[in-house]
Backbone as CSV, one residue per row, in Angstrom:
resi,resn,N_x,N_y,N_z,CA_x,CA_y,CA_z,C_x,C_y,C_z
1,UNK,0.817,-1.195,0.000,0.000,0.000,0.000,0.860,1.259,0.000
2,UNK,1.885,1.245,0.612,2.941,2.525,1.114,3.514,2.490,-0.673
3,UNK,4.176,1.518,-1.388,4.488,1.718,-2.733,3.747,2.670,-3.281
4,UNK,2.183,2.303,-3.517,0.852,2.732,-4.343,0.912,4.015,-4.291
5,UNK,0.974,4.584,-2.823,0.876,5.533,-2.151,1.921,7.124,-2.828
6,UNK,2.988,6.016,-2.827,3.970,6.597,-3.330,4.246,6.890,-5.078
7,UNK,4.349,5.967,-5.883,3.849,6.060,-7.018,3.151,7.122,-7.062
8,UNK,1.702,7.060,-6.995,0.677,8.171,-6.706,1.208,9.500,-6.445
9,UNK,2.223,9.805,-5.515,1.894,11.065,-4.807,3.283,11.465,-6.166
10,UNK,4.068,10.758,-6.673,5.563,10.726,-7.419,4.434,11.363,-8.497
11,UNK,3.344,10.930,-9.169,3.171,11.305,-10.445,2.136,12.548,-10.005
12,UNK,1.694,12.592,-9.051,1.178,14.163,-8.481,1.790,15.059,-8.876
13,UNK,3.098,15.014,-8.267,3.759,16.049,-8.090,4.451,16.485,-9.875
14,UNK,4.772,15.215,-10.636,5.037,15.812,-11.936,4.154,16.491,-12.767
15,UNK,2.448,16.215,-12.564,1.648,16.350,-13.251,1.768,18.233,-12.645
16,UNK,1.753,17.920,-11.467,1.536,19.534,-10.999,2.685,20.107,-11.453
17,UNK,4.334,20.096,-11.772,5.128,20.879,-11.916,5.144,21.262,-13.604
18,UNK,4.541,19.889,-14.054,4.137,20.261,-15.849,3.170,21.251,-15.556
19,UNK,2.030,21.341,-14.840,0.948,22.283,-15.238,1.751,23.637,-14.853
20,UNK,2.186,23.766,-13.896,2.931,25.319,-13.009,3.819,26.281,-14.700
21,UNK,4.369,24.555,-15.066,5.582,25.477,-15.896,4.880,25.801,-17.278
22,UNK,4.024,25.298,-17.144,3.770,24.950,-19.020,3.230,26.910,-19.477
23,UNK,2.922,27.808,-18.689,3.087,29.254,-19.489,4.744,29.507,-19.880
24,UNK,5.407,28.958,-18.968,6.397,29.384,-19.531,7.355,28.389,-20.767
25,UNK,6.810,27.380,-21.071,7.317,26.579,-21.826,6.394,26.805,-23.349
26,UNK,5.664,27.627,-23.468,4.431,27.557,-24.645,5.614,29.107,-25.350
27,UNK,5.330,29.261,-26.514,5.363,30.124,-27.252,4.482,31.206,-27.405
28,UNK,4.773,32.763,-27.336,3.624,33.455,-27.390,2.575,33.654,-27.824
29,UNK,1.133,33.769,-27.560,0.207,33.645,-28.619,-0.218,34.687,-29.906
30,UNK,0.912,35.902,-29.442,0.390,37.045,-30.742,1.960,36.599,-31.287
31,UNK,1.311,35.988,-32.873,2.565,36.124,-33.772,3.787,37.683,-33.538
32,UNK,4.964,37.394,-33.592,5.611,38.946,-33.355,5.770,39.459,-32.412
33,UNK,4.910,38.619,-31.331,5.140,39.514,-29.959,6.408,39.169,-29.020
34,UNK,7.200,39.547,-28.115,8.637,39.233,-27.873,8.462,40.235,-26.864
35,UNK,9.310,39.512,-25.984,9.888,40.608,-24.447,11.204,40.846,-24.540
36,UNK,11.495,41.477,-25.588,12.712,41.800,-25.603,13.437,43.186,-25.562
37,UNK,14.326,43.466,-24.743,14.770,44.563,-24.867,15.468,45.742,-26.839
38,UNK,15.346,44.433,-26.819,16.453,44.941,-28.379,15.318,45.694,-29.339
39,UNK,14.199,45.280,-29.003,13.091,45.359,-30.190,11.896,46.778,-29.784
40,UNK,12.700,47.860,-28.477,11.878,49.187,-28.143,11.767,49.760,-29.389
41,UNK,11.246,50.743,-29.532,10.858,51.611,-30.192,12.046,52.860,-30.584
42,UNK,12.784,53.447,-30.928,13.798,54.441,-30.075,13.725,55.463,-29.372
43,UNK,12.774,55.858,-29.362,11.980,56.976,-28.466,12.019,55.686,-26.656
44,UNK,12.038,54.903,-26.967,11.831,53.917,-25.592,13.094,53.453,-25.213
45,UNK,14.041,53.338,-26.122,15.275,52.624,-26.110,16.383,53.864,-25.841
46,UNK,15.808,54.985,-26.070,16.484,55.886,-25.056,16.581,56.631,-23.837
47,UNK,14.797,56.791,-23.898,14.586,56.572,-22.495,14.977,56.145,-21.379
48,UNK,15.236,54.336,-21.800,15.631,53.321,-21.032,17.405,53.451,-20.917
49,UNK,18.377,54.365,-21.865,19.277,54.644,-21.973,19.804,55.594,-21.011
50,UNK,18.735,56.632,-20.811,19.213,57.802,-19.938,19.031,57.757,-18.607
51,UNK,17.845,56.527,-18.268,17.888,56.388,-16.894,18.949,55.334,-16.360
52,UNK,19.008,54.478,-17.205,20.479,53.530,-16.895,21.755,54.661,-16.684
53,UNK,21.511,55.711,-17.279,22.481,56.969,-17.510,22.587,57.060,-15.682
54,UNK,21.407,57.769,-15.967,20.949,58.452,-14.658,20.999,57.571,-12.773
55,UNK,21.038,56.274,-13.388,20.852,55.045,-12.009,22.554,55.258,-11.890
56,UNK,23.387,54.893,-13.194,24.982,54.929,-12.865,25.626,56.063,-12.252
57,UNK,24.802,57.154,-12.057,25.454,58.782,-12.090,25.039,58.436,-10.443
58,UNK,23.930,58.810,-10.118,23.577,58.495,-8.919,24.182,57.023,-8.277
59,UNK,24.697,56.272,-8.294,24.984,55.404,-7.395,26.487,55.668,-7.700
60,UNK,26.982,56.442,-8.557,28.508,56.542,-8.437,28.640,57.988,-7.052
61,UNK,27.485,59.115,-7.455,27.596,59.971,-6.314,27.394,59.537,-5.048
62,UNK,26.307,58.073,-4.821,26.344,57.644,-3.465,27.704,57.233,-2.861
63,UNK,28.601,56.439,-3.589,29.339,55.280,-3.586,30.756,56.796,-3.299
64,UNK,30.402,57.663,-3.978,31.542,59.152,-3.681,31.763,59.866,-1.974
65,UNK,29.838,60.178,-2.107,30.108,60.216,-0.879,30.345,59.710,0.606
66,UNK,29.820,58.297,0.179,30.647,57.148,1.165,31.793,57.055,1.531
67,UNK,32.473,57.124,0.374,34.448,57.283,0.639,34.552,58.463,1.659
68,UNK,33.903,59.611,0.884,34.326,60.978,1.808,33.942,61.029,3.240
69,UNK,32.936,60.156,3.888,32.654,60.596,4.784,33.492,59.192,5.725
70,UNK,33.953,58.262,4.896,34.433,57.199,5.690,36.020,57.512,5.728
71,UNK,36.560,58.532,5.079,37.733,58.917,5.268,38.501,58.176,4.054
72,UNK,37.730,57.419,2.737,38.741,56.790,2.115,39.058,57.871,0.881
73,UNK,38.418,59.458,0.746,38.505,60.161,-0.195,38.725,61.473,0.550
74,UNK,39.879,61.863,0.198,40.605,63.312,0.534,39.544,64.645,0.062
75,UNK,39.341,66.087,0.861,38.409,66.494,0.769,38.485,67.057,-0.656
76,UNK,39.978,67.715,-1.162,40.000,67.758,-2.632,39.829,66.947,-3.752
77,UNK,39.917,65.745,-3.831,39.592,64.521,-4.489,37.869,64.537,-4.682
78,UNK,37.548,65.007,-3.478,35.962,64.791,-3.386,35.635,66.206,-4.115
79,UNK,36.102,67.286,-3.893,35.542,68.155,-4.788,35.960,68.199,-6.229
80,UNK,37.043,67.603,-6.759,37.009,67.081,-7.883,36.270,66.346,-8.779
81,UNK,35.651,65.538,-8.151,35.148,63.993,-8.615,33.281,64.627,-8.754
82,UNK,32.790,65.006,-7.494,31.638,65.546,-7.359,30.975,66.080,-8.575
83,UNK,31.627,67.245,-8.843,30.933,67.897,-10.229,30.400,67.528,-11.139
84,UNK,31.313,66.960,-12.009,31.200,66.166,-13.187,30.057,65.217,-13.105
85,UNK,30.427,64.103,-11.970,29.263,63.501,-11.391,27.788,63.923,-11.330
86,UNK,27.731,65.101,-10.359,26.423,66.100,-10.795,25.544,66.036,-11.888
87,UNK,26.678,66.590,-13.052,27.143,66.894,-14.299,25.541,66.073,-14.670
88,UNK,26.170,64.937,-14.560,26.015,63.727,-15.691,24.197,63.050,-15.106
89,UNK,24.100,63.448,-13.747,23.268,62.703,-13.227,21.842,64.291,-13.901
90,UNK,22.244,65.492,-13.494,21.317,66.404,-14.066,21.105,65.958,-15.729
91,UNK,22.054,66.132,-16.729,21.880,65.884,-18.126,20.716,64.460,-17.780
92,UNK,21.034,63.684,-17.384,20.356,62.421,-17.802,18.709,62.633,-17.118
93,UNK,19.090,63.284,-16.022,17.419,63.734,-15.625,16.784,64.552,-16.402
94,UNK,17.151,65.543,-16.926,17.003,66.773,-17.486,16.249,66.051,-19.009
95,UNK,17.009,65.195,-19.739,16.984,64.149,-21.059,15.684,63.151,-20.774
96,UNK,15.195,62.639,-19.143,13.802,62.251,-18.950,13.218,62.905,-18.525
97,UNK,12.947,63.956,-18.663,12.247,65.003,-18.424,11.278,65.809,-19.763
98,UNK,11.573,66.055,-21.026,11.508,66.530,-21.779,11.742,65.516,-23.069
99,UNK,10.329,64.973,-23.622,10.830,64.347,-24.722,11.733,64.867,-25.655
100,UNK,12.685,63.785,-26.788,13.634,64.830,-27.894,12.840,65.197,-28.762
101,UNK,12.890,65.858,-29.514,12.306,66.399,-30.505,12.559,66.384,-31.585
């Protein structure tokens, strides 16, 4: 009986992990349709450009002022580095802000 039991509960569990996966094992149903990054629009694909811009600018100014305040960046080094940084994080906000034209 404990075999039966087992058998049983063995093909449960495949039947259930086929049903769980099978959206992701099927092909899409609109011919053409794709989740792919490569295939935006360019109005979207730059978008998605300037905030990747904008995420790198900002986590390089976090990651700046971490050093400075942990003592691993000299206070001139830090006013060096800062600006530019700024720089780059305004342009890229400034660029999602205002469609191009």
């Amino acid at each position: 009986m404990t075999a039966v039991a087992l058998v049983i509960g063995v093909i449960l569990a495949v039947l259930v992990v086929v049903y769980v996966a099978s959206p992701f094992l099927r092909e899409p149903a609109v011919e053409g349709a794709a989740d792919r990054f490569d295939e935006l629009d360019p109005e979207s694909q730059r978008a998605l450009e300037l905030a990747e811009e904008r995420d790198r600018a900002l986590a390089a100014l976090k990651e700046l002022e971490f050093d400075h305040r942990t003592g691993k960046l000299s206070d001139d080094d830090y006013r060096e580095q800062i600006g530019p940084l700024r720089r780059e994080a305004a342009d890229a906000l400034r660029g999602l802000e205002r469609p191009e034209q």
